[in-house]
N, C-alpha and C positions, 0 to 999 in steps of 0.2 A: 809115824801114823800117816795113814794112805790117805788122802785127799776124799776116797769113796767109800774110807771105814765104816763111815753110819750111815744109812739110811734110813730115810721114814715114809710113812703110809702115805704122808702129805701130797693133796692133788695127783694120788696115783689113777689113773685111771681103770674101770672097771671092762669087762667084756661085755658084749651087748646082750648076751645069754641071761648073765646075769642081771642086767637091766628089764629084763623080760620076763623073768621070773618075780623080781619086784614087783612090779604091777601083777601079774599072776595071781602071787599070795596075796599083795595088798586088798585085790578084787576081790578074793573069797572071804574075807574078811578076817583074815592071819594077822596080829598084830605086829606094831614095828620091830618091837623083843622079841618074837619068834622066828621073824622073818631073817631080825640082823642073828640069831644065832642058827638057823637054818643055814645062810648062807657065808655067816662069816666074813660079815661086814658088820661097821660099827653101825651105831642107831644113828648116830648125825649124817651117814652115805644114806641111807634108807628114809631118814626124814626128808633129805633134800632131794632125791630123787623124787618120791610122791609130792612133796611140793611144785618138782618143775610138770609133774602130768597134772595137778590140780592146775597150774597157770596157764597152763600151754590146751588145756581143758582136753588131756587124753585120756581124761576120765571122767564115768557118770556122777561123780560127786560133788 
C-alpha cells in the first residue's frame, strides 16, 4: 500500500471563485444546505467561511 493511497478533503483548500460565490449566495439569502449542495462543499466549509466574513465584517450582517 502506497504511502498516497488515501486521501482526504481535510484542510484542502478551496478556489477563490468559489469563496465568492459563497458570499454571493449567502448575500441573497441561499441558505448554508443549498449553498453547500450548489457547490459541493460540505456545510462545515460554508459555515466557516460565512463565519470568517461575519468576523472579519465582510458582510452587512
Amino acid at each position: 500500500m502506497s504511502f498516497f493511497a488515501k486521501k482526504t478533503m481535510a484542510n484542502k483548500q478551496i478556489d477563490m471563485r468559489k469563496v465568492k460565490q459563497i458570499f454571493k449566495l449567502y448575500s441573497e439569502g441561499v441558505s448554508k444546505r443549498q449553498i453547500s449542495s450548489r457547490l459541493g462543499l460540505s456545510r462545515n466549509t460554508i459555515s466557516k467561511y460565512i463565519a470568517f466574513f461575519k468576523r472579519y465584517q465582510l458582510t452587512d450582517y
